[in-house]
C-alpha positions in Angstrom: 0.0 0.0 0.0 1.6 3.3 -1.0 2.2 6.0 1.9 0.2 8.4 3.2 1.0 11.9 2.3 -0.2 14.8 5.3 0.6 18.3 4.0 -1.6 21.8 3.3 -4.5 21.5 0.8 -3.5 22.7 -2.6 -6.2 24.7 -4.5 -7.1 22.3 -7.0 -7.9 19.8 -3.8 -10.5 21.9 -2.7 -13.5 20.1 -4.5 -12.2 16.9 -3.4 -12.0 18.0 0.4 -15.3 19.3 -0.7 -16.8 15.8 -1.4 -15.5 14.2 2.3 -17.5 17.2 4.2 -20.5 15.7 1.8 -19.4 11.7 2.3 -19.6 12.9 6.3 -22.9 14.3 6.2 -24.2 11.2 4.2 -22.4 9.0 6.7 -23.9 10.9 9.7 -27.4 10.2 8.4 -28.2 13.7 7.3 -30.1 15.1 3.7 -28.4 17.7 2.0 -30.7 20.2 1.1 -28.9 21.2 -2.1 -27.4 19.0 -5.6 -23.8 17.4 -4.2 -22.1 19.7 -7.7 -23.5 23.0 -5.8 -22.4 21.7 -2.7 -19.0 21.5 -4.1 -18.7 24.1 -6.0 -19.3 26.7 -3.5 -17.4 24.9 -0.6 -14.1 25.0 -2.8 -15.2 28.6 -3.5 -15.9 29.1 0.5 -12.4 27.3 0.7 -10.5 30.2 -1.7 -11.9 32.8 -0.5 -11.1 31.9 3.5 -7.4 30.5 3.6 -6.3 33.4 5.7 -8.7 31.9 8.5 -9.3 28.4 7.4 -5.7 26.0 6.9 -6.8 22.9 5.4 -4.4 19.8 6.0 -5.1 17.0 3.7 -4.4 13.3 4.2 -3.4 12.1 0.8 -3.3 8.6 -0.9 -1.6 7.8 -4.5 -2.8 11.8 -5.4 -6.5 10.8 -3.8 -7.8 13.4 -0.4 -9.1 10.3 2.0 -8.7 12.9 4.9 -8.9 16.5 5.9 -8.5 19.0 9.0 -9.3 22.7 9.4 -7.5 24.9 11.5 -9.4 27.9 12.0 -7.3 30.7 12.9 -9.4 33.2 15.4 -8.1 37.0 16.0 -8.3 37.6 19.6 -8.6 41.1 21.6 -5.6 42.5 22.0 -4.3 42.5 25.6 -1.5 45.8 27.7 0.8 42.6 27.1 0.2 42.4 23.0 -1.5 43.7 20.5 -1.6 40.5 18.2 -3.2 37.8 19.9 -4.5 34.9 18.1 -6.0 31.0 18.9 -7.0 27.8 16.9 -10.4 25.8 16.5 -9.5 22.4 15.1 -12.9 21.6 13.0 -13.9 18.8 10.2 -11.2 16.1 11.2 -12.5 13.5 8.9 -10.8 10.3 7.4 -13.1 7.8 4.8 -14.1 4.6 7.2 -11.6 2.4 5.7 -8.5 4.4 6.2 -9.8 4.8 10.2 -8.1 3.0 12.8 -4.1 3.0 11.5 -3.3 6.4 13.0 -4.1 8.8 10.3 -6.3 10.6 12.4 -3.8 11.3 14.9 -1.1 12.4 12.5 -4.0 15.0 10.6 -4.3 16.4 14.1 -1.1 16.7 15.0 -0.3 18.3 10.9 -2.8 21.0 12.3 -0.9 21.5 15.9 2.3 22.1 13.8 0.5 24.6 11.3 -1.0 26.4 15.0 2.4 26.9 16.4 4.2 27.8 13.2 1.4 30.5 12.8 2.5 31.8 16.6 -1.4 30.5 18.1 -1.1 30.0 21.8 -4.2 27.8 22.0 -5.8 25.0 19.8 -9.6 24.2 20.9 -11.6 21.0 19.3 -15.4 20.1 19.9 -15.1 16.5 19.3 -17.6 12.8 19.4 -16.5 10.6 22.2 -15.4 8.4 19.4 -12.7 10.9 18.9 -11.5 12.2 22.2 -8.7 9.5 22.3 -7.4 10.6 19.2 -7.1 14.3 20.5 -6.0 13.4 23.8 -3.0 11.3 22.3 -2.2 14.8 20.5 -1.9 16.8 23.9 -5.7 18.2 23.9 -7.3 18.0 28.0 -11.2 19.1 29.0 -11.4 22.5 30.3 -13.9 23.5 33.1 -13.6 27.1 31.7 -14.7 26.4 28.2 -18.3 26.8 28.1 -21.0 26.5 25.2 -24.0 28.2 24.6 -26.4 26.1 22.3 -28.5 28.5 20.5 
């Protein structure tokens, strides 16, 4: 089996990383409410348009996307101690079901962690399934009893 390639997305990639976030919401039982080309089409456009705030890391197979994870980069108030302040929210970690299990996961997560501190972040956050939380806890991530959500 050929290796396993974890690096940014590349442009062109975009439509492909667009068809996992659609493969997920198949696999999690959902409807999309539009065709699977719109769906696409404006995701890669979302995708261009958003690099500044939204790194992509790609898992990639023999030139095929069988993985992705975003690192959304959030511009924090500045603070008397500095005036550029910055953290991370870790969304869309996906791998296709048969490429689950052999570590992937854990390697897209930690690709992410390295784009966070290379960009000068001081924080990485992640809302993850329970499924998940082993894969994120291998990769340095702990609860917090100070991060609270508001469901609206």
């Amino acid at each position: 089996m050929e290796a396993v390639e974890i690096r940014p997305a590349r442009t062109e990639e975009f439509n492909a990383v667009a068809g996992l976030r659609w493969r997920w919401e198949l696999e999690s039982g959902e409807t999309p409410t539009i065709a699977r080309s719109a769906f696409v089409d404006g995701f890669a456009d979302w995708a261009k348009r958003h690099a500044d705030s939204h790194r992509c890391i790609v898992a990639s197979r023999s030139g095929t996307v069988i993985g992705m994870a975003w690192l959304a980069v959030v511009t924090r108030v500045p603070t008397p101690d500095t005036m550029i302040r910055a953290t991370g929210d870790l969304q869309s970690v996906y791998l296709i079901p048969e490429e689950r299990t052999g570590g992937l996961g854990g390697r897209l997560v930690a690709a992410a962690l390295a784009e966070a501190r290379a960009l000068g972040l001081y924080k990485v956050t992640v809302q993850s399934t329970t499924r998940a939380i082993p894969v994120y806890a291998r990769n340095g991530f702990t609860a917090s009893p100070t991060v609270l959500i508001a469901e609206l």
